[in-house]
Backbone bond lengths (Angstrom), bond angles and torsions (degrees), N, CA, C in turn:
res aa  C-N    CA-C-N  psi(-1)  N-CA   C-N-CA  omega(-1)  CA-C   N-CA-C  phi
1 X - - - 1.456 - - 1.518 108.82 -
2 X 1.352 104.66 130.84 1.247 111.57 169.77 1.577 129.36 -62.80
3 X 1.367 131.33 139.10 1.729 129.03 -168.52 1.253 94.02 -99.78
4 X 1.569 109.82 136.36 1.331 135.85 -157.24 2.296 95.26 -59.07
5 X 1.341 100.19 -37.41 1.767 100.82 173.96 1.299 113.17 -51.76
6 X 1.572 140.04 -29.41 1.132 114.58 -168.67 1.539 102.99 -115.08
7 X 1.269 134.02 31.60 1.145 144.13 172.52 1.909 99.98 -87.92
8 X 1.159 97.41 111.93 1.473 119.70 -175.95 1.918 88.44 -95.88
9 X 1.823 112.57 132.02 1.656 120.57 -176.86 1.660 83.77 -89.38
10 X 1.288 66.51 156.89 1.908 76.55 174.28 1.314 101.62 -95.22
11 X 1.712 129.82 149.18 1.041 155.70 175.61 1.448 116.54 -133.21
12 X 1.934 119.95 16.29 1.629 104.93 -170.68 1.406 91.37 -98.10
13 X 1.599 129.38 144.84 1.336 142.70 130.12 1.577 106.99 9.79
14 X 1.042 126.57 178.25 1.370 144.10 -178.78 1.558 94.48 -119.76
15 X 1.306 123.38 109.28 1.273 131.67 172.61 1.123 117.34 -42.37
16 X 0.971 138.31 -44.40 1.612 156.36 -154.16 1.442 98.65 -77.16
17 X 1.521 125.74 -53.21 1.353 139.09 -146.95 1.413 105.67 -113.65
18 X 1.279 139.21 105.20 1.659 144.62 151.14 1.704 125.59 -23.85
19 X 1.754 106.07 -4.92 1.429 95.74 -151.10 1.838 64.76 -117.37
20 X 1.216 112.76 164.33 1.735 143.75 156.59 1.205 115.35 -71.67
21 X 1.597 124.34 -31.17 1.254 105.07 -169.96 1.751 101.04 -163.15
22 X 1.188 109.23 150.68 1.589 111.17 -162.41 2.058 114.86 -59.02
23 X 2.013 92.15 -18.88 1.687 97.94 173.56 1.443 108.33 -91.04
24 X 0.821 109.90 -23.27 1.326 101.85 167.64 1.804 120.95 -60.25
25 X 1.458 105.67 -44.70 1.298 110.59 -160.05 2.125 96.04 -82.92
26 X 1.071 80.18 -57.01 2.296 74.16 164.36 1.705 104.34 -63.93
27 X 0.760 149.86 37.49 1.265 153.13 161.73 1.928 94.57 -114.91
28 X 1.334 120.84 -76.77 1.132 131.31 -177.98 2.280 107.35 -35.56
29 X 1.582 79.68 -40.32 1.485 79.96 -151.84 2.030 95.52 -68.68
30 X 1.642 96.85 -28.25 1.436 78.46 178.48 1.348 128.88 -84.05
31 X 0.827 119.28 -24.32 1.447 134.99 149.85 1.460 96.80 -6.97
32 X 1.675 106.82 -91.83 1.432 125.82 173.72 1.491 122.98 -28.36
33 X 1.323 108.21 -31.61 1.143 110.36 -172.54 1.989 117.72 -98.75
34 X 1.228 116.12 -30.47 0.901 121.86 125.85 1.376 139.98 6.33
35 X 1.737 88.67 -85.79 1.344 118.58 -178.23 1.439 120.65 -70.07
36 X 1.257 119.49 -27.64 1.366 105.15 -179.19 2.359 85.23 -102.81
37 X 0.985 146.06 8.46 1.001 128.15 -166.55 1.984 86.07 -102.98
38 X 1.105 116.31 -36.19 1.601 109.57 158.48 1.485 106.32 -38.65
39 X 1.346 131.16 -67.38 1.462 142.26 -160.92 1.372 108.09 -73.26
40 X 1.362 136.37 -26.46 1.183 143.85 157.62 1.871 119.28 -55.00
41 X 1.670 94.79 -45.23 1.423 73.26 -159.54 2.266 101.21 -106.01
42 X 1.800 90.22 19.64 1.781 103.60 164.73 1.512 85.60 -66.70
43 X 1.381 112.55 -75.41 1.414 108.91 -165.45 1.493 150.64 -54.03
44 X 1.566 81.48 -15.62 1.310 86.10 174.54 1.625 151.61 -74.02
45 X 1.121 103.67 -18.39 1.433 123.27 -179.05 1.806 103.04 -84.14
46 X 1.206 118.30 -20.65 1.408 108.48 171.79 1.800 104.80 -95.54
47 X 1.404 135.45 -13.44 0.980 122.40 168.90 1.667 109.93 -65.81
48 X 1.063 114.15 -70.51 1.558 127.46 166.06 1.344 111.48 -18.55
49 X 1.333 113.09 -42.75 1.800 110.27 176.46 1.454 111.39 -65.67
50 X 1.485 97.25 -41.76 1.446 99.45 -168.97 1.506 126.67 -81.28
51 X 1.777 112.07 -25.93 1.391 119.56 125.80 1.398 144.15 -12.27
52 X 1.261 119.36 -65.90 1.483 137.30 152.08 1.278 105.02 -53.43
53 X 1.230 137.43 -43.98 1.910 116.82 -177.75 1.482 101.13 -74.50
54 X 1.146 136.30 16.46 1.860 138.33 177.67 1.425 92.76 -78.00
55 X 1.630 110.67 127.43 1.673 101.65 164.81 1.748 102.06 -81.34
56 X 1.520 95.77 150.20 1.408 110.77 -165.45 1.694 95.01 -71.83
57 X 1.282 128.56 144.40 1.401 116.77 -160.75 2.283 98.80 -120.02
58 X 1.109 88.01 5.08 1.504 107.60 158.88 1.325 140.03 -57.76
59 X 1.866 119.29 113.16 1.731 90.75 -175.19 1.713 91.17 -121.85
60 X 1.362 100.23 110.22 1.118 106.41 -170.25 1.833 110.16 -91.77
61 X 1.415 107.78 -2.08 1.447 125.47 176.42 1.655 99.19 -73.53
62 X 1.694 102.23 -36.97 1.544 91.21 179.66 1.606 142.12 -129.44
63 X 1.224 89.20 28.34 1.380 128.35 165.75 1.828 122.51 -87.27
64 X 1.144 112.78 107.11 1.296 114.03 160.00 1.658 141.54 -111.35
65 X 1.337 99.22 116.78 1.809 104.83 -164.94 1.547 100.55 -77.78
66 X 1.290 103.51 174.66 1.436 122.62 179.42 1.696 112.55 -62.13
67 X 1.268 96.91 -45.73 1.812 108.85 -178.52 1.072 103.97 -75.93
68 X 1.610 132.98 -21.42 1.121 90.99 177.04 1.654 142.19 -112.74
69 X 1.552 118.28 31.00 1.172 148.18 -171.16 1.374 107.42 -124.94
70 X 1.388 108.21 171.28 1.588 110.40 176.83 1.283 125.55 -78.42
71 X 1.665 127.05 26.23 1.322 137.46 -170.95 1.697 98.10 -100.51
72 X 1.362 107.19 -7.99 1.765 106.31 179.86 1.428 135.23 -60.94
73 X 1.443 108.00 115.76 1.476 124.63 -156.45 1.651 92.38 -50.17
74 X 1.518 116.50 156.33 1.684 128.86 167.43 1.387 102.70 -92.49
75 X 1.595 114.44 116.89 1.218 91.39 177.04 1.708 124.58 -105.93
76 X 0.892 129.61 134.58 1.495 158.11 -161.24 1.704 108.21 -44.15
């Protein structure tokens, strides 16, 4: 068994992860997030336009649902 004196604490980074420390790395991430939610919402108002010029591909003249005829379940 090892004596508690030669137990060296660990101090390395998390290999996996670039950042030192977990505030650092939620700091980074919002940043990022942020950053593309700027770029999201430039674009968005011209997608939406261009959305709306889609012909609606729906024929709702000849389609019949359950609700809406006299086949509608009673419900309990």
């Amino acid at each position: 068994m090892r004596h508690p004196d030669h137990l060296v604490p660990s101090t390395r980074p998390n290999a996996k992860s670039p950042y030192a420390t977990s505030a650092e790395e939620q700091a980074a991430r919002q940043t990022d997030a942020e950053a593309l939610a700027r770029v999201l919402l430039t674009r968005l108002p011209r997608r939406l336009e261009r959305f709306a010029r889609l012909p609606d591909p729906r024929r709702v003249a000849s389609c019949r649902h359950p609700v809406d005829g006299p086949h509608r379940r009673a419900t309990v």
